[in-house]
KOLKOL-624148 format. One record per residue (C-alpha): residue in three letters; y, x, z. Coordinates in steps of 0.5 Angstrom, whole numbers, always signed. Example, Ala and Ser with C-alpha at 12.3 -4.5 7.8 and 13.67 -1.06 7.14 Angstrom:
REM residues 2
ALA;-9;+25;+16
SER;-2;+27;+14
END
This chain:
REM residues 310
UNK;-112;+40;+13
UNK;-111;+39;+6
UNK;-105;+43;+3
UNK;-104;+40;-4
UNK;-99;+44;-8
UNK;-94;+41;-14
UNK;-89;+42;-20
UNK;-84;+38;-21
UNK;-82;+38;-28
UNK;-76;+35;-32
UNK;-80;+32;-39
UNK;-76;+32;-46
UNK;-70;+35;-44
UNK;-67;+41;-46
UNK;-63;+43;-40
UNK;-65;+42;-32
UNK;-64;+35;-30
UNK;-65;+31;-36
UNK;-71;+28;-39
UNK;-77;+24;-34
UNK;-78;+27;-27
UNK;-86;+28;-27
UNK;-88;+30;-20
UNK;-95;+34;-23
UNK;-101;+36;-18
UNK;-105;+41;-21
UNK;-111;+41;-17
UNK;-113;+34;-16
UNK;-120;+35;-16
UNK;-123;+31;-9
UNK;-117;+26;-7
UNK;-118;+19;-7
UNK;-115;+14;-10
UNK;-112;+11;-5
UNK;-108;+18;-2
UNK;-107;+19;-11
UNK;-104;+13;-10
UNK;-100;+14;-3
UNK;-98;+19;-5
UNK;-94;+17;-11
UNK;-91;+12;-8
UNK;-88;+16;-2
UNK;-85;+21;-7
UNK;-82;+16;-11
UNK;-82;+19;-18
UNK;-82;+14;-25
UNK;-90;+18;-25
UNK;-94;+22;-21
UNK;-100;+25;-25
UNK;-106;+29;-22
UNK;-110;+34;-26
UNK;-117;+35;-25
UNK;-123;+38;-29
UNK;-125;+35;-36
UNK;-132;+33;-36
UNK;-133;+37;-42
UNK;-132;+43;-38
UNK;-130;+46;-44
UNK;-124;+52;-45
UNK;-117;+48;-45
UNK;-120;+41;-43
UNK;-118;+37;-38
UNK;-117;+30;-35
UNK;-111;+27;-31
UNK;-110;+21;-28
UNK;-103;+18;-28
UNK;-100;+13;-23
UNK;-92;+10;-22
UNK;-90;+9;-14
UNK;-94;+1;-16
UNK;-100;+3;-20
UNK;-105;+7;-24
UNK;-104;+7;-32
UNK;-108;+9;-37
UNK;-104;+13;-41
UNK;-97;+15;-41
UNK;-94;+21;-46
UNK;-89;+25;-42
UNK;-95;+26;-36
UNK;-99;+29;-41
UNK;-93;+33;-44
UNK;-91;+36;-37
UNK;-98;+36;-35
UNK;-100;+41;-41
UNK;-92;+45;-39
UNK;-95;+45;-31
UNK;-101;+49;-34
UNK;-98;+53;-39
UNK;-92;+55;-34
UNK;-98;+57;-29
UNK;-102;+61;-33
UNK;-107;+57;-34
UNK;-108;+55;-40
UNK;-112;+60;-46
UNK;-105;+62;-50
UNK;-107;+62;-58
UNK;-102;+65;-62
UNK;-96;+61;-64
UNK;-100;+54;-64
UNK;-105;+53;-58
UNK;-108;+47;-58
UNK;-111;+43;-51
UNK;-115;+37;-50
UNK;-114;+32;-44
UNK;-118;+27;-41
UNK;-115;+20;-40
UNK;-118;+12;-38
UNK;-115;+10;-45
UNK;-119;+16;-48
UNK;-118;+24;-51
UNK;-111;+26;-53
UNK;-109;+33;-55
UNK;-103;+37;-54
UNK;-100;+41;-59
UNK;-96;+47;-56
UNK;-93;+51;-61
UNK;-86;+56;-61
UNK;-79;+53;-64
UNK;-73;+56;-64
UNK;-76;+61;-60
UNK;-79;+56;-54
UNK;-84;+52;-54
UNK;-84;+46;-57
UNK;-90;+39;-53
UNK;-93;+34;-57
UNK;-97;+30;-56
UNK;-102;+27;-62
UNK;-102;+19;-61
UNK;-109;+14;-63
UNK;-108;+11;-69
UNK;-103;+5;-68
UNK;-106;-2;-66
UNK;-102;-7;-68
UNK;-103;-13;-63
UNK;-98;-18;-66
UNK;-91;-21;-65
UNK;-88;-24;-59
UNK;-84;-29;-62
UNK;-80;-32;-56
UNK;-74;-28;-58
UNK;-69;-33;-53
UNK;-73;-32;-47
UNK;-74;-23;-49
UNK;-65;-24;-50
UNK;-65;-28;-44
UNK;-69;-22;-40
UNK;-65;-17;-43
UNK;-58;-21;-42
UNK;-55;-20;-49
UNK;-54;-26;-54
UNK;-60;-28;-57
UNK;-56;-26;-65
UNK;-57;-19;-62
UNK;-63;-19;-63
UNK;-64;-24;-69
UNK;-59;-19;-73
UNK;-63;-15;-74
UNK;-68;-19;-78
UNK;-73;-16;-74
UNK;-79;-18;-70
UNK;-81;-17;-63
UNK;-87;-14;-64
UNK;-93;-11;-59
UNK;-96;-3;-62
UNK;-100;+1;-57
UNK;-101;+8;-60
UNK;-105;+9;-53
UNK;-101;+5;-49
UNK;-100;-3;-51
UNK;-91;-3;-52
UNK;-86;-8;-53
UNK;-82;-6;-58
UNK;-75;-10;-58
UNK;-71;-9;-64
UNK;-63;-10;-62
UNK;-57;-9;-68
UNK;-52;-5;-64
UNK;-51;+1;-60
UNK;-45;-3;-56
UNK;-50;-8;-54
UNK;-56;-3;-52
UNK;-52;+0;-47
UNK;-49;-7;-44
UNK;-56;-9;-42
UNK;-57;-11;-35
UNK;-65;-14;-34
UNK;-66;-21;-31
UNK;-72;-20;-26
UNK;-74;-26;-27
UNK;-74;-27;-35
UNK;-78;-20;-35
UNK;-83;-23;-30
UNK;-84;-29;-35
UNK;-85;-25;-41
UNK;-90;-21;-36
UNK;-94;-27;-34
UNK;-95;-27;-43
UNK;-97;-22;-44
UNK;-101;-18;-38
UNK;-96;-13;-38
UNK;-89;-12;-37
UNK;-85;-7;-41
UNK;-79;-8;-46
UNK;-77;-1;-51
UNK;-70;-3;-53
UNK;-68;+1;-60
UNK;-63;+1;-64
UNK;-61;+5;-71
UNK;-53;+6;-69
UNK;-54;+12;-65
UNK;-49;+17;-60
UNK;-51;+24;-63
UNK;-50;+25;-70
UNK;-57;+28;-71
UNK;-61;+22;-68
UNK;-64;+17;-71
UNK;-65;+11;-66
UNK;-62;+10;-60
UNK;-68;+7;-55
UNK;-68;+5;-47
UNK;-75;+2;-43
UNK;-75;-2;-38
UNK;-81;-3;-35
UNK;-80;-6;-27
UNK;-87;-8;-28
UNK;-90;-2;-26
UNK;-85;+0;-21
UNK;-81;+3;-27
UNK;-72;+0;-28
UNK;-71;+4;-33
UNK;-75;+10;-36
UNK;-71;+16;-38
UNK;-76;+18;-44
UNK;-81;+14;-46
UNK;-86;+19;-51
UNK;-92;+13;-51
UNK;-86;+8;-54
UNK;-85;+12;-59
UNK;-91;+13;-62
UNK;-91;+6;-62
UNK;-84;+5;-65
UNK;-86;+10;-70
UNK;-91;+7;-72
UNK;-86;+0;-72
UNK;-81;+3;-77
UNK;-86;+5;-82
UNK;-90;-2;-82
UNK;-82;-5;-83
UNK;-80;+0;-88
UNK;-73;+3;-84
UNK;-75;+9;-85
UNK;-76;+13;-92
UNK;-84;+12;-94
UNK;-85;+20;-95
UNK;-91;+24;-94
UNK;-88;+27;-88
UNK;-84;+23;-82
UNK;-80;+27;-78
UNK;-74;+24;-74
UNK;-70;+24;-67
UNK;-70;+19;-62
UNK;-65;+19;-55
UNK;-66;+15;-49
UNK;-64;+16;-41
UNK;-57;+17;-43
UNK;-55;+10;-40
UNK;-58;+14;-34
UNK;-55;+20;-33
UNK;-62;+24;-35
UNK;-60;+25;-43
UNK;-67;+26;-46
UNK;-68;+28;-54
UNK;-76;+26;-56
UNK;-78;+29;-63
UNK;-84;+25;-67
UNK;-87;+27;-73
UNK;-92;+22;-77
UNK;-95;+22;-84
UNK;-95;+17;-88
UNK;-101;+14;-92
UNK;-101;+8;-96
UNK;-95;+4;-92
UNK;-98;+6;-85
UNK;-97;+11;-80
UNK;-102;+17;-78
UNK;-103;+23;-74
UNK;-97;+21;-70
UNK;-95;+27;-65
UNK;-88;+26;-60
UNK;-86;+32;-57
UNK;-80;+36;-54
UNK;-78;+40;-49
UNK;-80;+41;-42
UNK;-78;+45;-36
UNK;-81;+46;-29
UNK;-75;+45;-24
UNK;-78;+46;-17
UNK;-85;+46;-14
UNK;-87;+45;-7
UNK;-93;+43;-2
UNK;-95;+37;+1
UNK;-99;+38;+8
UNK;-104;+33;+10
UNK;-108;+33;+16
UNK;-113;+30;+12
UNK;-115;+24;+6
UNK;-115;+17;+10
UNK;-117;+14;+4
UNK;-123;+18;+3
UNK;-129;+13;+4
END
């Protein structure tokens, strides 16, 4: 019998019920792909991540895999952030004074988390690659059409549609109000034609108009490629999009970067992600994307064994 334990955790979310819903194994080591798989498509969450030892063997290293309820990705930021919390919370990381550092093992490659105590609690960030810029989409009509708003919403903006990857390639799509960010209803099969462009399917909506007064940009994903409506915080869109409004000027080119970004609200699961960024000659460098995390539940699942198993 395999009695396989898991977390449930609400990332980048202050309060319970806010934020991405990850579903975190804490000890993956020996499953299959295929049961990882199963396994994420019958709970259903937007991410379903499983820890498993590092090759390194080294202190605070580990490596994870990370699936949606329709693919394996290589990376995705709010996993590696709940999977840092899932551990902390577990005892099971080497606690560092105020600052603790923990590597993770991913396919697109090593990425550390930076634990550290803000306002009393601890604050996740995720330190990003450098930013790739992969180039433009510029069929902006079709992006519009997908995103079911007028194309001026976006041509507005005088903003490209642009592709950065920071880890994960991201589509980012500059919109010019708040009102109309919030009135975007997908079309399936526009998002699907943009796909087929690109090989991959996500669109990251911002807007600078926001709803909280201490916010910077207002932001939405939709990725239904990967099995994914709509996701309620996307920490690796936000390293790309840092990066985005650095290369464009929309923010102040100060040695230091720091700025708000909220997302899911349109969702009911308000999320509040906090990047940081340094800024060397006109681009962005050491980009980390942070905020909160709570473990909200845990549980076991009970399995007579791994069918998958070869």
């Amino acid at each position: 019998m395999l009695q396989l334990e898991y977390l449930q955790l609400d990332v980048f979310s202050e309060l319970p019920f806010g934020g991405s819903r990850l579903t975190l194994f804490p000890q993956g080591e020996g499953l299959s792909r295929g049961l990882m798989q199963a396994i994420a498509g019958e709970v259903g969450c937007g991410e379903t991540a499983f820890v498993l030892p590092s090759t390194q063997r080294r202190q605070n290293w580990s490596a994870l895999r990370i699936f949606t309820p329709r693919a394996e990705i290589p990376f995705a930021g709010h996993s590696v952030l709940g999977a840092a919390c899932a551990l902390d919370h577990l005892g099971l990381l080497a606690r560092s004074g105020d600052r603790t550092l923990c590597e993770w093992e991913l396919e697109a490659g090593y990425f550390p988390v930076v634990i550290r105590n803000e306002g009393g609690r601890p604050l996740y960030s995720l330190v990003h690659n450098p930013p790739v810029f992969l180039g433009r989409y510029y069929h902006r009509d079709r992006v519009a059409r997908a995103l079911g708003l007028p194309v001026e919403e976006l041509a507005i903006t005088g903003l490209p549609c642009e592709v950065i990857s920071t880890g994960l390639p991201i589509h980012i799509v500059p919109v010019g109000s708040l009102a109309a960010v919030q009135s975007i209803v997908p079309r399936a099969a526009e998002t699907e034609a943009i796909a087929a462009d690109l090989g991959f399917g996500d669109l990251f909506v911002f807007t600078c108009e926001t709803v909280a007064e201490d916010a910077d940009v207002h932001c939405r994903m939709f990725a239904p490629h990967f099995g994914i409506p709509e996701d309620p915080a996307s920490g690796s869109a936000m390293g790309a999009l840092a990066a985005y409004l650095i290369k464009h000027r929309l923010v102040a080119m100060e040695p230091h970067l720091r700025l708000v970004g909220e997302q899911g609200l349109e969702m009911g699961r308000p999320s509040r992600l906090i990047v940081e960024a340094e800024i060397e000659n006109g681009q962005a460098s050491l980009i980390q994307v942070g905020g909160r995390c709570l473990v909200v539940g845990e549980g076991r699942l009970t399995l007579a064994g791994d069918p998958f198993a070869s």
